[in-house]
N, C-alpha and C positions, 0 to 999 in steps of 0.2 A: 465707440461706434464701429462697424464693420465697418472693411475698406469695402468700397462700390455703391453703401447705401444712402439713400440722402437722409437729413435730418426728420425730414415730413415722412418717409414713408416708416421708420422706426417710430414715430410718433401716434401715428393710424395704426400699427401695429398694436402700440400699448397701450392705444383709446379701444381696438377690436377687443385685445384682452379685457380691457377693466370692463367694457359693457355685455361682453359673455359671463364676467365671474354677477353681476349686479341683474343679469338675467336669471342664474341660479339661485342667487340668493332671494329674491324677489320669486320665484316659486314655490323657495322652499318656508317662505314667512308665511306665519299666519297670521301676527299683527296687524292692526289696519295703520297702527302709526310707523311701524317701522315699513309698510307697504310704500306711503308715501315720503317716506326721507327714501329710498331708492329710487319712487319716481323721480325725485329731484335731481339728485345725483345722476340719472338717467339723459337726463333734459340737459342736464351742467357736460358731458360727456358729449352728446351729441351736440352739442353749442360747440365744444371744443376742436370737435371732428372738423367743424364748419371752419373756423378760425386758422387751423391747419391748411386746409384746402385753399381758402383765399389769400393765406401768405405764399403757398406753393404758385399759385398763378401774380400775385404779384412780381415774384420772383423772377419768373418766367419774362412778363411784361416788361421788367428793369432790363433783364439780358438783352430782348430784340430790341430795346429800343437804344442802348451801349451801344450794339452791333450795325446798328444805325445810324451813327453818331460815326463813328469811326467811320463808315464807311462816306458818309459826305466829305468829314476831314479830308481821307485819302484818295476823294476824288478832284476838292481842293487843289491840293499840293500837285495832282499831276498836269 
């Protein structure tokens, strides 16, 4: 992983990639059945996207609310 990048945005990164390569290929088919296993794979991908994003805000959530914690304690103690 690059230093400075988080997990989630490498991640969106290589959901962006796979649902541009599954855009190309899904134009370039003329199958009707291979048309819908990339819809699938389309829908499975942005489900993904979503799953990424809701971990990234829970994350988020976890930290302010650490920061919150801590910050009663060390009002606590003074």
């Amino acid at each position: 992983m690059e230093k400075g990048k988080s997990h989630s945005k490498n991640m969106q990164k290589d959901l962006d990639i796979l649902q541009s390569r599954l855009d190309a290929l899904e134009a370039s088919s003329e199958d009707r059945h291979a048309k819908s296993l990339i819809s699938v794979l389309k829908g499975l991908v942005e489900n993904q996207r979503q799953i990424v994003g809701e971990f990234d805000h829970l994350k988020k959530a976890i930290d302010l609310l650490t920061l919150q914690i801590f910050k009663v304690e060390n009002s606590q103690k003074s």
